[in-house]
C-alpha positions in Angstrom: 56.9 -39.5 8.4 55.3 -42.0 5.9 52.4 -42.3 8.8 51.9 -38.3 9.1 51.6 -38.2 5.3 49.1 -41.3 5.1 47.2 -39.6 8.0 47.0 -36.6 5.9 46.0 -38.4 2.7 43.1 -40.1 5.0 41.5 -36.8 6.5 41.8 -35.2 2.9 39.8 -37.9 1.6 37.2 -37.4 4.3 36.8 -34.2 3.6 36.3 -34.7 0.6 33.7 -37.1 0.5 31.5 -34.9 3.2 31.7 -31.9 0.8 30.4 -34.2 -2.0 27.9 -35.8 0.5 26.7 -32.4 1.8 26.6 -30.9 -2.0 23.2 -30.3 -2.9 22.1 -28.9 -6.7 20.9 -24.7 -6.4 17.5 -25.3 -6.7 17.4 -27.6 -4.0 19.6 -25.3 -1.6 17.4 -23.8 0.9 16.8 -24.0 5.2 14.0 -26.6 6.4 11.7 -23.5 6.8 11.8 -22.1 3.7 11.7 -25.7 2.0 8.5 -26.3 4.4 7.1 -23.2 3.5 7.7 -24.4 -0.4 6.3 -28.1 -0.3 2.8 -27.0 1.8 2.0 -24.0 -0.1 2.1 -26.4 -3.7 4.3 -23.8 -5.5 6.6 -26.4 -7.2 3.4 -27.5 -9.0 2.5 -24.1 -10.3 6.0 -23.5 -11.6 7.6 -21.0 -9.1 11.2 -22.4 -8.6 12.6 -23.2 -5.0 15.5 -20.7 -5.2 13.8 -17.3 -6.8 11.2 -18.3 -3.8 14.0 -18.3 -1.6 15.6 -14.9 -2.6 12.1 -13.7 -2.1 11.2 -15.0 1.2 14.9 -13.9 2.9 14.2 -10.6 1.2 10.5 -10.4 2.5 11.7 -10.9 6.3 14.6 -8.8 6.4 12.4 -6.2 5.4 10.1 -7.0 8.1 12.9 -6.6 10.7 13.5 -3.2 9.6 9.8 -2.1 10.7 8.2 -1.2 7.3 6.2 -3.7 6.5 2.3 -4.3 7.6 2.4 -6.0 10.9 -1.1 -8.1 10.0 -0.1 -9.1 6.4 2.2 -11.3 5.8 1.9 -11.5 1.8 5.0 -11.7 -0.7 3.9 -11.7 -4.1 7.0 -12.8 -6.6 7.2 -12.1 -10.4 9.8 -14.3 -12.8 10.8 -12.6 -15.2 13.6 -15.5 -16.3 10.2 -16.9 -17.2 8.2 -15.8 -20.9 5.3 -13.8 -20.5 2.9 -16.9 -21.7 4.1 -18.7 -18.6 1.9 -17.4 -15.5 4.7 -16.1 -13.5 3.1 -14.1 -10.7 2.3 -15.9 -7.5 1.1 -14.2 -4.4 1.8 -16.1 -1.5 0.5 -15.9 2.3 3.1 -16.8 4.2 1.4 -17.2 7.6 -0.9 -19.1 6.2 1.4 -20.8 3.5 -0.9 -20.2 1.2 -0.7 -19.5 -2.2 -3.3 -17.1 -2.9 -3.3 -16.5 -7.2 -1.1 -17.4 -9.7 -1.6 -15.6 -12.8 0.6 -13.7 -15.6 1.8 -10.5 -15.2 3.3 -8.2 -18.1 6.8 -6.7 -18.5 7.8 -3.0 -19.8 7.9 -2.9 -23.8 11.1 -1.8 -23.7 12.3 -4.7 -21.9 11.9 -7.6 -24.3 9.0 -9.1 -26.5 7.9 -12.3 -25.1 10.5 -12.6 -22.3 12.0 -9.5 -20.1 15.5 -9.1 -21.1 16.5 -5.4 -20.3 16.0 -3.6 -17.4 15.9 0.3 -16.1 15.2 2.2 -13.6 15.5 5.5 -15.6 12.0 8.0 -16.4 10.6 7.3 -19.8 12.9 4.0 -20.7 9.9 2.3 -21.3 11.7 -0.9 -19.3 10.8 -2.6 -16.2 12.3 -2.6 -12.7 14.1 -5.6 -10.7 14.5 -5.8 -6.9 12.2 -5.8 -4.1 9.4 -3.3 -3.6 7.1 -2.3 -0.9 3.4 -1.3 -1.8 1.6 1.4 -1.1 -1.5 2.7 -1.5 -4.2 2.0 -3.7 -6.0 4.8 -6.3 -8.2 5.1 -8.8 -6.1 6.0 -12.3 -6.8 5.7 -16.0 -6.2 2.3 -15.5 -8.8 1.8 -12.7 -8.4 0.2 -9.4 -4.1 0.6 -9.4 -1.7 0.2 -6.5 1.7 2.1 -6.4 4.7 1.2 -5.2 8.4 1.9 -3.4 11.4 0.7 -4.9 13.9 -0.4 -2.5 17.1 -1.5 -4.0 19.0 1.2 -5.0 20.0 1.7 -8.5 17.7 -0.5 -9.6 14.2 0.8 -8.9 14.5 3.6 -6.4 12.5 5.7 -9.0 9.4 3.7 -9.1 7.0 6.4 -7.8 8.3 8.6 -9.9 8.2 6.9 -12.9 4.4 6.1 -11.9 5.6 2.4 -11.7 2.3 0.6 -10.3 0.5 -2.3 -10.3 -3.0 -2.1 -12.8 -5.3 -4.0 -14.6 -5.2 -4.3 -18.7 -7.0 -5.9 -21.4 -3.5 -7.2 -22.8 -2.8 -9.8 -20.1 -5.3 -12.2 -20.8 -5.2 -15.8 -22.9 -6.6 -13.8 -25.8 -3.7 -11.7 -26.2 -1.3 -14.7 -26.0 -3.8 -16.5 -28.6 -3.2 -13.4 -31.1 0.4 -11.9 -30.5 2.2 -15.5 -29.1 2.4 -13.3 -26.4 1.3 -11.2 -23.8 0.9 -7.1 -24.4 3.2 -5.3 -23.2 3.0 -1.9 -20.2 5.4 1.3 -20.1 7.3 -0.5 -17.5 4.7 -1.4 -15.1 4.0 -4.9 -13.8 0.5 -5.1 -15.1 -2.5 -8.1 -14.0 -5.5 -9.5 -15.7 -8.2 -6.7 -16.1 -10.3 -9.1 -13.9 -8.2 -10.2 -11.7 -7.0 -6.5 -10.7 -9.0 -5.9 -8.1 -8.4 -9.2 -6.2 -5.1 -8.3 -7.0 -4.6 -4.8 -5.7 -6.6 -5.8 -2.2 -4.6 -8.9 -1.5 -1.5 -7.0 -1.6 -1.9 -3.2 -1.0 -0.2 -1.8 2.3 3.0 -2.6 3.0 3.5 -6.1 1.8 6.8 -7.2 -0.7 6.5 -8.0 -4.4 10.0 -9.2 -5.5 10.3 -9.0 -9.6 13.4 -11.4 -10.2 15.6 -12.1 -12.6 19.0 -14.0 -12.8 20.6 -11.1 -14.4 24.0 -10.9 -12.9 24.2 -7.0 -12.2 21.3 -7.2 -9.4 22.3 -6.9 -5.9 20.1 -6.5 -2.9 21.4 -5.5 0.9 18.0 -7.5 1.3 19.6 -10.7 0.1 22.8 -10.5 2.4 21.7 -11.9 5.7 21.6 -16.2 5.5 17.7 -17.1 5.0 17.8 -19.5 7.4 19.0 -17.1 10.2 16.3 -14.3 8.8 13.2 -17.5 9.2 14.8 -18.1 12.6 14.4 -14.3 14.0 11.4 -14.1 12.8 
């Protein structure tokens, strides 16, 4: 009996020590192809963190196995909105190439916060911007210039995009000269909007069918597109 119960002590003990051993912190939690991915593309230097990139990237290919992505892009452009607006937290990415193409600022809704994006809506007229994954359509020329709409696809959370005239534009109030004045960047009706000059390099690169992920760690978001294990989505693909 006393050798059963030292047995059991033993194998607990191992256990124990290869849950610690295999314990890693969040940030650094991720399969060998999305860390790969990470690491060539430079993105740790230019401030995009390993596990927002990770939601994005399982989210970008189990979109492309539903069919409704471009089949010769294979962009993901990624907004953090956990980050201020002074930070440059949009980064679009070419995956295939592992690539990172432009990392600039992008602007939250006014509604949403001042300097950092704090509320969230998917509602007409809130003034607030949308979380989740979107697909993007195609571009137009608007009041704002050169703009690129887009498809919400997380329901509840920015299924009303086109109909809210969510889109991706160029304005004066994202640039270091706002940030200079207000502390700040300016702030849209909701849309995620680029560097005047920068717009149209902006709208080209990712027009079509590609992903832009807005993210933030607030705890009501859920995604069906962050369900399936990343490394099984990087192995299918």
């Amino acid at each position: 009996m006393k050798r059963r119960i030292l047995r059991g002590k033993g194998l607990v003990i191992i256990l124990f020590a290869l849950a610690l051993m295999s314990w890693k912190p969040e940030d650094e939690v991720a399969s060998p192809g999305i860390n790969e991915l990470y690491d060539t593309a430079g993105l740790a230097e230019s401030g995009l963190s390993l596990s927002v990139f990770e939601k994005a990237v399982t989210g970008f290919y189990n979109l492309k196995n539903t069919g409704r992505l471009s089949a010769t892009k294979s962009i993901l452009s990624i907004a953090d909105f956990d980050l201020n607006s002074t930070k440059k937290r949009l980064w679009i990415i070419d995956l295939e190439k592992k690539e990172l193409i432009l990392n600039t600022w992008v602007a939250h809704g006014e509604r949403s916060g001042t300097d950092k994006a704090l509320y969230f809506s998917n509602n007409n007229e809130s003034l607030k911007s949308s979380i989740g994954f979107f697909i993007t359509g195609e571009s137009y020329y608007g009041k704002h210039g050169l703009s690129l709409k887009l498809d919400g696809v997380d329901q509840g959370f920015n299924t009303n995009a086109r109909k809210r005239a969510i889109v991706v534009h160029g304005a004066d109030y994202v640039s270091q000269e706002t940030i200079n004045a207000l502390g700040r960047l300016g702030r849209s009706q909701g849309c995620p909007a680029v560097p005047q000059e920068l717009s149209a390099t902006i709208v080209h690169a990712i027009e079509d069918k590609t992903v832009l992920f807005i993210h933030t760690s607030d705890q009501n978001y859920t995604s069906i597109y962050l369900d399936e294990d990343p490394g099984t989505v990087l192995a299918s693909k």
